[in-house]
Every structure is written in C-alpha cells, then in structure tokens.
TINUDREN-698949 format. One record per residue (C-alpha): x, y, z. Coordinates in steps of 0.02 Angstrom, whole numbers, plus 50000, padded with zeros to 5 digits. Example, Ala and Ser with C-alpha at 12.3 -4.5 7.8 and 13.67 -1.06 7.14 Angstrom:
BEGIN
506154977550390;506844994750357;
END
This chain:
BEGIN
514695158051917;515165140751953;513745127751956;513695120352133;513545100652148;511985103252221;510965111052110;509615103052092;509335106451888;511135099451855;510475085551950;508875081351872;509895083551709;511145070451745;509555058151790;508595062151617;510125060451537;510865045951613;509085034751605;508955040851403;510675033651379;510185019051480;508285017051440;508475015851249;509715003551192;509234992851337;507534992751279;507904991451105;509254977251145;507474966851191;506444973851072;505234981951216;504674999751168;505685010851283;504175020151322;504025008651462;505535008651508;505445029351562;503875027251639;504705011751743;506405025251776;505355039351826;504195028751963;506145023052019;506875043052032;505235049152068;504615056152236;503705040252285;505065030652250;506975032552305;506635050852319;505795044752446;507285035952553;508345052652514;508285060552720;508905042252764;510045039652604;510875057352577;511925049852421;510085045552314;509905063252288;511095060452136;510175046452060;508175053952087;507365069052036;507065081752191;505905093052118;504725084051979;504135101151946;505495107651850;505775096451708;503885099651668;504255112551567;505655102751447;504265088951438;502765099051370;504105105251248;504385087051203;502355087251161;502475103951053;504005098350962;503055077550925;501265089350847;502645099450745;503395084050665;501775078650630;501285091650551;502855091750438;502385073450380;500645078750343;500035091950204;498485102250190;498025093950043;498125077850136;496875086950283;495455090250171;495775072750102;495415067150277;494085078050340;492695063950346;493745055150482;494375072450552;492745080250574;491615065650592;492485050550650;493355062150773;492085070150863;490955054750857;492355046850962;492605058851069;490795062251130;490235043051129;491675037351218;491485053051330;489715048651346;489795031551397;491085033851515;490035048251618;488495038851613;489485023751702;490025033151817;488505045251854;487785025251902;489305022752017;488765039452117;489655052852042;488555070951994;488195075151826;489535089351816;490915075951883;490395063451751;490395074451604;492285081351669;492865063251690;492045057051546;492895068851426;494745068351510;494815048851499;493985049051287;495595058151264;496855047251207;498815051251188;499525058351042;501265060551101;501275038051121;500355032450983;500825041150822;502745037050840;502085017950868;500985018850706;501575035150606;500375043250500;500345035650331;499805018850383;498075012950390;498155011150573;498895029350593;497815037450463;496195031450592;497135035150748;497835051050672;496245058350624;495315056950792;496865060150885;497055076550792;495205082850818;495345078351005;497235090951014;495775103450945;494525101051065;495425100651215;495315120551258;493595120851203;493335105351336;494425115151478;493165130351444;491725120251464;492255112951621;492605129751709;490795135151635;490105120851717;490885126551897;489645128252036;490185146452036;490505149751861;489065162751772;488585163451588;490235172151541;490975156351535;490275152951379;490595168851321;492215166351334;492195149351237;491565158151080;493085171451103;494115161551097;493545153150936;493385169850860;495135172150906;496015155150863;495295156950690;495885172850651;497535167450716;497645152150624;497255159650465;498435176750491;499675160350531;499325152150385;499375167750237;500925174750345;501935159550354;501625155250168;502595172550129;504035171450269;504615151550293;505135148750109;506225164350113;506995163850298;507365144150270;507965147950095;509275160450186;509515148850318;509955134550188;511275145450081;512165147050234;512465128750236;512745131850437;511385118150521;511635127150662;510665140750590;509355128550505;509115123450687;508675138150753;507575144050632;506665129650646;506515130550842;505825148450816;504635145550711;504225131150819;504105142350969;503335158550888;501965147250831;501625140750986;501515155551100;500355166250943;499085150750980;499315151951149;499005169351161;497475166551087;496795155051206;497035140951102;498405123451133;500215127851110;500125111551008;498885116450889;500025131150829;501515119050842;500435109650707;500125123150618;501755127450603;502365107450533;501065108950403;501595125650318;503445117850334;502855103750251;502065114850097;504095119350079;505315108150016;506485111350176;505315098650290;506445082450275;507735093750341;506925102150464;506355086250516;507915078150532;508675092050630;507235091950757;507015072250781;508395070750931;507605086351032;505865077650997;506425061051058;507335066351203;505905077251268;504635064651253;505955053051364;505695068751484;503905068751476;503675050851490;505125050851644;503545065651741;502115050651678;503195039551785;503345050151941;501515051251958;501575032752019;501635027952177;501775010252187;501395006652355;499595014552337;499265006252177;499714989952275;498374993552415;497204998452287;497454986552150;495554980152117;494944998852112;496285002851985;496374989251897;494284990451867;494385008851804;495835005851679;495034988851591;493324996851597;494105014751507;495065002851395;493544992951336;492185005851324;493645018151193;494125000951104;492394996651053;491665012951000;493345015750911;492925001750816;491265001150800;491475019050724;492965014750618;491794999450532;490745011250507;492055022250407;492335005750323;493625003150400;494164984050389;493814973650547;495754970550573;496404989050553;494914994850663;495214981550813;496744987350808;496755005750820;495225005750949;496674994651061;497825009851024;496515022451089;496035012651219;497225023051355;496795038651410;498015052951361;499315064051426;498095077751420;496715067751515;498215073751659;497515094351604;495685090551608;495695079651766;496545093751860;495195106251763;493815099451838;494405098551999;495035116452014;493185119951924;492585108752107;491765095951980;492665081252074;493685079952230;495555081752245;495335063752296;494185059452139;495535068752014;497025060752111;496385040352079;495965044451891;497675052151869;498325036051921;497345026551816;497975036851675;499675032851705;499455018251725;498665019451554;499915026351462;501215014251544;500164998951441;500005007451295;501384999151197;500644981951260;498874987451187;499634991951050;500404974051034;499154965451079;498054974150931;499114967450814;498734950450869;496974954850879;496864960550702;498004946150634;496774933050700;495284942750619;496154944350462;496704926850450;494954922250521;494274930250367;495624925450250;496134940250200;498024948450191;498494960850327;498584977750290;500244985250294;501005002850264;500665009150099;502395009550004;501875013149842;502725029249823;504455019249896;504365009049720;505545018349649;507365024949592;507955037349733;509535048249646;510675055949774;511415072749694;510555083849573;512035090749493;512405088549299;512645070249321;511125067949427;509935079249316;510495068749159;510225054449253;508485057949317;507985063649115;508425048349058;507475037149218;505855048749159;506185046248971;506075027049000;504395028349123;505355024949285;504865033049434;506265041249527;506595055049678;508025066649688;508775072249855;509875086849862;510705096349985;510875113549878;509425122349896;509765134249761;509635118649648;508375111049718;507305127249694;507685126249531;507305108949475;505645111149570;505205124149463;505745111649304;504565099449374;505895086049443;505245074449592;506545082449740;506845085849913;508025094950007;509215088550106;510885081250157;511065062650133;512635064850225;511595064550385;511245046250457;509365052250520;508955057850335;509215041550265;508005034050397;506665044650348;506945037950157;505975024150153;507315014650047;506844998550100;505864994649956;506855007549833;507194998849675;508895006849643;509855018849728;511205031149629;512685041449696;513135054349586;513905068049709;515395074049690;516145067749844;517185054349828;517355050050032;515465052650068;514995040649916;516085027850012;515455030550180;513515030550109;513935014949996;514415003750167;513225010450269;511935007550152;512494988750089;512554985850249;510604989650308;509854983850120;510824969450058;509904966749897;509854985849844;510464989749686;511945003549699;512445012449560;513825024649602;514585038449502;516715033449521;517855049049530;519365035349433;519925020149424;520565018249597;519015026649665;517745015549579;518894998849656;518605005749814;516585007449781;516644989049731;517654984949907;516214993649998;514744986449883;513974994449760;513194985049608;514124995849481;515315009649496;515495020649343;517455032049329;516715047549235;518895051049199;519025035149128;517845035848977;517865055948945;519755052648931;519835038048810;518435047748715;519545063548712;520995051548656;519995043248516;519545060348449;521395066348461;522195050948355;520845050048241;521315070448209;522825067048224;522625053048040;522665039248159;521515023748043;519805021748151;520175002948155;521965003948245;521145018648378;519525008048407;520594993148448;521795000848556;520425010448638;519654995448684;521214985548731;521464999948873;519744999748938;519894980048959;521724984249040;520894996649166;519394986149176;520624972049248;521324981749342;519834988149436;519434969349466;521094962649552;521014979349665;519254974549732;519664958749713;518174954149630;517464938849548;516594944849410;517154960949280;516544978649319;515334983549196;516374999249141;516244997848939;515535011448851;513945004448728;514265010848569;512995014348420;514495004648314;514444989248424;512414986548403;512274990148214;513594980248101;513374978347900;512624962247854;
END
C-alpha cells in the first residue's frame, strides 16, 4: 500500500528528522548544547506554534507536527534506551561502591527537596495532599538531560548519578502514593504499593540470575556471526524484554532498561553494544526533547511571565541548596557540590508523570497541573545554562579557595591501548606487562577475546573499525596507541583519522611491507614496523650462512639491504628523518673488549 502524502506519521517523521539534521550541527557549529535547540524546534512545529496557523496556512502542515501524541511513544523509547546505556557504563560492583550516596544521599534529596517545596506551597494556599504531589514531581530532576552533560565517572556525575538513579526507583512508589492519597482512594492503595515491591524484587532478581546465564551466550552467537545487524537486534530485545518484565510488574520500564545495561556491562560485549545503540539513543532523546518543546505555549508564558518565572527560580534554588548542602555533607568539595545542586536544580521529565498523577488522583486542578507543567519545561529548556553556569560557580569557589578543579578521573586512560589481539598483538601486550606498562587490548573476535579474558589480558570487544568506538576510548590521554591488525587499508584509514584528532599520540603500526609501512608514514604514525621485511632478511641470513656463506660477508650485506629499503621507505613518504626499521641485535649491544 502506497503511503499517502498526507499521512500524518510520514509527516511528523520528516519534521523529527529534518530538525535532528538541522538542530545538531547548527548547535554544535556554536558550541550551544542542542538540547535547546529541540526544545526551541518543537515550541516552533508544535500545536501552539505554527501548528497553530495550519487552517489559514494549509502548506505548514509539512513543516509542524499535527498530532504531538504520536511521537510519544518513540520519545519514552529514547528514555529507556539513555537508563540502558547507563547501565552498560556502570557495574554492580561499582553500585555497592556507591550505595552511601545511592541510598542515603538519594533519598535525603528527594524528601527534603520534596519537603520544602510542599511546605512553600501549602503557605501559598494549596491542601496538604496538593503540596505533597507537587512537592515530589518538581524534587525530581531529569535523568535523560543531565547524565549525557556530565557522564557518570566524573565527580559531578558520580553525585548527580547517584540521586538521579534512586529518584528513576522511586518514582512508581511516588505514583502509588499519590493515587493512595486520592479523596476516593481506600486502604488498598497501600496495599498495592507493597505488591508491587514484592513483585519488582522478585523480578529484578529472576532478571538478574537469568540474564547472567543467557546474555553471554546469545551475544557470543550474535558476535560469531560478525553480522551487526544481528548484534543490533539482540541488543534491542534484550532492551525491550527487560523493559516490559519490569513493567509488568508494576515497576518503571526504565528501571528494567537499567537492569538490563548493567548485566551487559558484567559481559565483555558492552562497548559494542553500546556503540551500536548510541545513534537510536540520541535520536530518541531529540524526539523526546522535540514533545518537551510542544508543551510551550509562548504566548501564555508571555502573559504570565512573573508567575512562571517565580515558580522556576524558587524550584531551582530550594533543589540547588539542599543538593549541596547534602553533597558537603557527603564531603563532597564545595566546587563539585555547587555544581551538581545547579544540575538538579530543574525539575525532570518525569515531574511531567507525577504532575498528571496527582491530578487524575484530584490532588490539584487541571489548572494547578497545567502551570507546573510549564514551569517544568521551561525547566528542562535551562538546564544546559544551569549546568553552565555551575561550572562558573564552582570555578570561582575553587579558585576562591585555591584549590585545582576537579576534573574527570583519567587514571585508567594512562595507558598503552593495542588494537588487535592476534599473534602480533598478544606478543606485544606480554612484553608491555613484562616491562610494568599498563595497556588495554581491543578486539573485534570474540572468540579471542574470550580467550585472552580467561588468560587474564586487559580486553574488550569490539570493532575499532567503527568511528563511535573510538569515541568511547578515551584516547585522549593514551600514552601510545598500536595497530597490529591484519588489515592493511583499515590501519591506514585509523592512522589519519586518528593523527588527525590527537596530534601528539604516539602511533606504532604493524606495516604489511615496505610500500605499506611508506604509506603509514604519509598518514602519520610515529613508527611503522614491515613484519616481511625483517622475517625475510632473517630467513635469508639463515639460508647463506647454511648455505657456507662467512657470517661477516652475510651480516654486512644484510645490513646494507635493510639501509637500502630503509631509504627507500624515506624518499616514498618523503620524510625528513629515517624510519626506525633496524632490527636490535644481541651482537650489536655486546662486542669483545
């Protein structure tokens, strides 16, 4: 069946897709996080704006969205697929390491912010029921913006991480409260809250001993296959199976999404699976972001401007100082917690859920639940500008105190990273651990990385042939970086790409020849090492010397022809200095006296 040039899905696609291609490189051009710029492209297409002028303007209907409703779906998909990749850059090791700030910073956030909040407005007129609802949807802050601003492994992101995770926990506990708290709710509502705690544990920990068993053999079978196709869609399913078993039972979609990163991340398939996932995450969260934007109407926030602008600065302040406050007390330094109590200053995407919770639960008015969800979008539209404006914040009280800013821990980037863990690459990494230097192998053959695991060789899986893999490397402060794959046109392509983004980084590349190691040195690597050229003047020495050949004469002419390839190497690259190609010889070191 033909698609008709109406429809209104092939519509809204061509918007999302058009504003992504639009939103991000202009954005990025300016260095302005193109979070704002969806929000700002979804207020445009949105209803309240020129979907508004389509009656009078028949043409806008192919540059707005006509029915807000239906890319929903896609965007809370963009939400279960950014608590997945998460959970693949976390461990559960990691968890228990930071269950202090899980389990107490976390909740302590979440009930004093939630606290303050209700008791201000409880002043302002509001009933008790109404104040606890809104107090709790606007402590919640959003996940889905602030981890990809701050990651996870920063000190910033470990803080925000921590509380943002226990709040994804306790937001279907909160939405069961709320409905127990209806005027016409009975004592079953709490029932029901401890059922469904019953039941999320017992999913989560069937979850956890079931997936422990499966993932490592259906990725392992997805990985022979070498088909990323398949990789894909394993790691959807899991992705999706996870969610609904969570949902089921009557927990977040997102906390089984969660789930499901972490046990990936037990594996050694989680680069990949991250890497394969990234685009769908990104692109969702565009869509999401686009819906955040639709919920603005700009005309009403312009008649109501003092109102709004109140609520958001006063939510703002209130989560910023107890997020500090709390994170000092975590001993947290004064810089790192200024600036992550800016982060969680806005309220959340899921303050959107609770808001419309308690007003289906009749614990504020439609008219109540409709002002606060603007003042969550609006919100979530600042977000990158609180986030900027905490790093000023905690530069000042750093330098104040005259003491360096924290920055992202790189410790574990200090280090070789070997690409290719065949023969050449496993004698390679035995002689980097012989001499005490730390090193990682990454290898796309998962039969040999399985192997080398179990050997006790520092490896990942996956394929350094893809661009988003080499993003998630961290080899900005690498120490050296070695190509020893057998691939003489993907060395090549990784070399220039790679001199290219780290100018200084040592490259060490294992040369198919002669003419392939003068075409390494065109494209930049450091040194570039023919594995023909010295196995066959080796094999040659052996032969003459066999062969009654004096050592003397073979040694000489040996040399002579590594000094003539040598040369020749150089006026092909046209370098100014001599490849470092000779072979170091016990011989050369140790001479009679």
């Amino acid at each position: 069946m033909a698609i008709g040039l109406h429809n209104e899905g092939f519509s809204d696609a061509l918007v999302v897709l058009g504003a992504a291609g639009l939103v991000i490189p202009a954005f990025a051009r300016f260095r302005i996080s193109p979070v704002i710029g969806f929000i700002l492209v979804g207020a445009l297409v949105g209803p309240a704006g020129l979907g508004a002028l389509v009656p009078r303007a028949p043409w806008l209907y192919y540059f707005t969205i006509s029915d807000p409703e239906s890319i929903e779906p896609f965007a809370e998909f963009g939400i279960v697929l950014l608590l997945f990749s998460i959970g693949l850059e976390l461990s559960f090791r990691r968890l228990w390491a930071m269950r202090q700030l899980v389990f107490g910073t976390g909740p302590a956030a979440l009930v004093g912010c939630a606290a303050l909040v209700g008791v201000a407005l409880h002043l302002l007129g509001q009933s008790w029921g109404g104040s606890a609802g809104l107090g709790l949807a606007l402590a919640l802050s959003s996940t889905a913006l602030v981890l990809p601003m701050v990651g996870t492994t920063s000190p910033v992101g470990r803080g925000a991480f921590a509380i943002l995770l226990f709040q994804d926990l306790a937001l279907v506990p909160i939405i069961f409260a709320l409905g127990a708290m209806a005027p016409t709710a009975s004592d079953e509502g709490w029932v029901g809250i401890a059922g469904v705690a019953l039941r999320g544990g017992l999913t989560v920990v069937a979850m956890y001993v079931g997936g422990r068993l499966v993932l490592p053999r259906l990725f392992a079978q997805a990985a022979r296959t070498k088909s990323p196709e398949l990789f894909l869609a394993a790691s959807l399913l899991v992705v999706i199976v996870a969610s609904v078993a969570t949902t089921a039972a009557g927990l977040s979609p997102i906390v089984g999404a969660l789930l499901a990163g972490l046990l990936i991340a037990e594996t050694e398939y989680h680069t990949e699976v991250e890497v394969m996932t990234a685009p769908f995450k990104g692109l969702a969260l565009g869509v999401f972001l686009i819906t955040v934007g639709m919920s603005l109407d700009l005309a009403a926030i312009a008649r109501n401007w003092m109102p709004l602008l109140t609520a958001v600065l006063g939510v703002v302040a209130v989560k910023a100082v107890v997020t500090y406050l709390l994170l000092r007390v975590a001993n947290a330094r004064p810089g790192i917690a200024a600036e992550t109590g800016m982060l969680m200053g806005s309220p959340s995407e899921t303050t959107l859920i609770v808001l419309a919770t308690a007003a289906q639960a009749q614990l504020i008015t439609a008219a109540t639940a409709s002002f606060w969800q603007t003042v969550t979008a609006i919100g979530l539209t600042i977000t990158p500008l609180l986030a900027l404006l905490g790093r000023v914040i905690a530069r000042r009280i750093e330098k104040r105190d005259g003491a360096r800013p924290d920055t992202l821990d790189h410790a574990e980037g200090q280090r070789a990273v070997v690409f290719g863990f065949g023969r050449v690459g496993r004698m390679v990494a035995d002689m980097l651990a012989r001499h005490d230097q730390p090193y990682v192998a990454v290898e796309a053959d998962i039969d040999a990385v399985t192997q080398a695991r179990a050997g006790g060789y520092p490896i990942i899986f996956g394929d350094v042939a893809r661009a988003e893999l080499l993003d998630r490397l961290d080899l900005t402060n690498a120490r050296a970086l070695i190509l020893t794959m057998d691939d003489p046109v993907l060395t090549v392509r990784l070399t220039k790409r790679l001199r290219a983004a780290f100018p200084a980084l040592p490259i060490i590349a294992r040369a198919r020849d002669t003419a392939h190691a003068a075409e390494l040195y065109k494209a930049g690597v450091t040194d570039a090492v023919p594995e023909t050229l010295e196995s066959s003047l080796q094999l040659s020495e052996a032969v003459l010397v066999d062969l009654g050949v004096a050592m003397g004469p073979v040694i000489a002419s040996i040399h002579d022809k590594r000094e003539e390839l040598r040369e020749t190497i150089r006026r092909t690259a046209m370098l100014e200095r001599q490849p470092r190609i000779r072979r170091i010889r016990r011989t050369d070191e140790i001479r009679p006296a």
